[in-house]
N, C-alpha and C positions, 0 to 999 in steps of 0.2 A: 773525480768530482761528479761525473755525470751518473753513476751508479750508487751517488750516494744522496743525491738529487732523487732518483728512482724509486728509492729504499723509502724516503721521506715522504713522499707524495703517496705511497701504496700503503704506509700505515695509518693513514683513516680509514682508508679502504675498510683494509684488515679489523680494524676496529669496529668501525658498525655491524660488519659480519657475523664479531664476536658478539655483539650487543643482540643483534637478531638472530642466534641462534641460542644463545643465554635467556631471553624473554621471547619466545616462539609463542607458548600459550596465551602471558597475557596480550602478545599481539592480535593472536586467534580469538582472544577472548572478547577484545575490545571490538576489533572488527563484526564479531558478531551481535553480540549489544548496538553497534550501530546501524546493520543489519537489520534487528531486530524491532529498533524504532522506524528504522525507512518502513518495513513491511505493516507492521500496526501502524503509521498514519495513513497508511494507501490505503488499509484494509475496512479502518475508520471514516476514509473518505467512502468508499463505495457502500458501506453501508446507510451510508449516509443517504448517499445518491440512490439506492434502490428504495429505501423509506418514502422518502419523496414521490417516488416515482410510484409506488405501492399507494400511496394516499389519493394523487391526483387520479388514479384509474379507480379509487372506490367512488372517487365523488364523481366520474365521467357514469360508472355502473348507476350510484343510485337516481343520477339523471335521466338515462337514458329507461329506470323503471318505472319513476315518475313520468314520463312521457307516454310508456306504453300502457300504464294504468290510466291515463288521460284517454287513450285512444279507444281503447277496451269500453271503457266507460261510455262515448258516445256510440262505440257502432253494436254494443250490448253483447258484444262477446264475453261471457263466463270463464273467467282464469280457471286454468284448469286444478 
């Protein structure tokens, strides 16, 4: 009884084994498709975040030339 109890229990086992080694690729396949999406939205977010980050440093530069074309201007220094 106990061995046939044993027998019963290990053929799902056995089974999924044969199913993952039967569809290996499209396992491989799928896994990297998903993969593939995690890494394009991270890579979409960072682009994202560098853009941003890229804008606010134009507009800190053309402040900070606006400023020094102010300065230039009262104390009569010639840009060069």
């Amino acid at each position: 009884m106990r061995m046939r109890y044993i027998i019963l229990m290990c053929k799902p086992f056995r089974d999924y084994l044969t199913l993952t080694r039967e569809y290996t690729r499209e396992i491989i396949t799928f896994g990297g498709f998903v993969l593939m999406c995690f890494v394009y939205s991270d890579f979409r977010q960072l682009a994202h975040d560098q853009s941003t980050t890229a804008a606010q440093t134009v507009e800190i530069l053309r402040a900070m030339d606006n400023r020094l074309g102010i300065i230039e201007l009262h104390t009569n220094i010639t840009p060069r």
